[in-house]
C-alpha positions in Angstrom: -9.0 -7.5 6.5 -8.1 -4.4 4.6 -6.6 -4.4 1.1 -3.9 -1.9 -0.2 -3.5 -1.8 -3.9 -0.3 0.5 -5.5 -1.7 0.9 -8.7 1.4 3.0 -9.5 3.7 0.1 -8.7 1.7 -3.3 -10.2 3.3 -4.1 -13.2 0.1 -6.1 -14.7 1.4 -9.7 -14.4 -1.7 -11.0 -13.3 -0.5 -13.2 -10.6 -3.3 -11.9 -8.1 -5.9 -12.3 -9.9 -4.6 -16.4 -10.7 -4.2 -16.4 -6.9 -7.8 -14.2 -5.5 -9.9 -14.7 -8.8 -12.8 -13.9 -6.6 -11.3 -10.8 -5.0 -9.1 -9.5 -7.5 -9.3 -8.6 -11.4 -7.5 -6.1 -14.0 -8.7 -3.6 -15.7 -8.2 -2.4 -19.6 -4.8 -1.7 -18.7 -4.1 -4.6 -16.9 -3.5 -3.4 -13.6 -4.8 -5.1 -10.8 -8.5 -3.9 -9.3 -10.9 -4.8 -6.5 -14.2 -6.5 -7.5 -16.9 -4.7 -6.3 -18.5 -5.8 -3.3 -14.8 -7.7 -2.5 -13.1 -5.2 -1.0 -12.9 -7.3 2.5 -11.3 -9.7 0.9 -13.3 -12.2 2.5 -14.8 -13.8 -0.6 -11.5 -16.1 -1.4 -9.8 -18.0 1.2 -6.4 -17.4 -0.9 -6.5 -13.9 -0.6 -3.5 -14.1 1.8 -1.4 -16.0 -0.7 -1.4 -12.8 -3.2 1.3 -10.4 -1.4 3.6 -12.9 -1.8 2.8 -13.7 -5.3 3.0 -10.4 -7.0 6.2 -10.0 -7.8 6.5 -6.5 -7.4 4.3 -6.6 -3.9 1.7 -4.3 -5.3 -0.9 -5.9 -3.1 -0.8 -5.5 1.1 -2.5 -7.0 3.4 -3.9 -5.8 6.6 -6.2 -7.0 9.6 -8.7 -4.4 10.2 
């Protein structure tokens, strides 16, 4: 699985980190990043669930 991020668009409400806390964290200015080393997405079976819960679809999803 591949991970798109639109740093430009996330409006730092935190909802994919509550969702992926294993995949996903913010940074100093609160926008959503990638753990290192997570980048596959595969370390947190809800990783699927955060598209839908951003509400400002920052985060897609793709199979690789």
């Amino acid at each position: 699985m591949r991970i798109t991020i639109d740093r430009d668009r996330c409006i730092g409400a935190g909802q994919c980190v509550l969702a992926a806390p294993a995949v996903f964290t913010q940074d100093d200015d609160g926008l959503v990043t990638l753990l290192p080393g997570h980048e596959d997405g595969t370390a947190d079976p809800h990783v699927r669930d955060v598209p839908m819960a951003c509400p400002v679809q920052a985060v897609a999803l793709a199979d690789a």
